[in-house]
N, C-alpha and C positions, 0 to 999 in steps of 0.2 A: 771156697769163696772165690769168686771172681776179684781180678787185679780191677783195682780203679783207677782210671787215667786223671788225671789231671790236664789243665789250658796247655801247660808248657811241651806234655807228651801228646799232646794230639797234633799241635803244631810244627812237633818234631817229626811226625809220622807222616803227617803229609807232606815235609819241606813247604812252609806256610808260616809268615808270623802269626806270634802271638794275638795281637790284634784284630786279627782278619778272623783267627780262631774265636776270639769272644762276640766280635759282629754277629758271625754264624750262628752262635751259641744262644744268643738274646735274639736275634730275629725270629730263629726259627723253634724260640721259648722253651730250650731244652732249659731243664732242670739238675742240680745235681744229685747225688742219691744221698751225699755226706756232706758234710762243712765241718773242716778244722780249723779254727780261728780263720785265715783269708784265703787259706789253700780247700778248694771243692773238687771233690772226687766224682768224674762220670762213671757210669757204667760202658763197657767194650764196646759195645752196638754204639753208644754216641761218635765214636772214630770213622763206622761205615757210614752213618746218616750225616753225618759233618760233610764225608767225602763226595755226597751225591749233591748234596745242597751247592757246595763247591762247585761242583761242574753244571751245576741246573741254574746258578747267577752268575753275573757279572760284577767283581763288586767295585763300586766305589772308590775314588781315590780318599786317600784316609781326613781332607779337606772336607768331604762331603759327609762325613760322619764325628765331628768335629771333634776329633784328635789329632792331634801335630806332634 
């Protein structure tokens, strides 16, 4: 069985907060494959499609996405 990432490890893997990680995550309507009560588990491939989405925007100060 493949390891499943979770928000915390993908934004460790890119050196990326957390935040910027979920932006990503909900714009670009990824899904998780599990849910343990509030921790969701990605599949690998969401770390490489995170990483391109990453470099293909610009994102937002965190003002514009209305988290402080």
């Amino acid at each position: 069985m493949e390891k499943l990432l979770t928000v915390k490890d993908i934004a460790y893997e890119l050196g990326i907060s957390p935040w910027k990680v979920e932006y990503l995550l909900r714009r670009n309507h990824l899904v998780p494959v599990i849910r343990i009560g509030n921790i969701r588990g990605f599949e690998a491939d969401t770390l490489e499609i995170v990483r391109e989405r990453l470099l293909d925007e610009s994102l937002p100060d965190n003002r514009d996405i209305g988290l402080r």
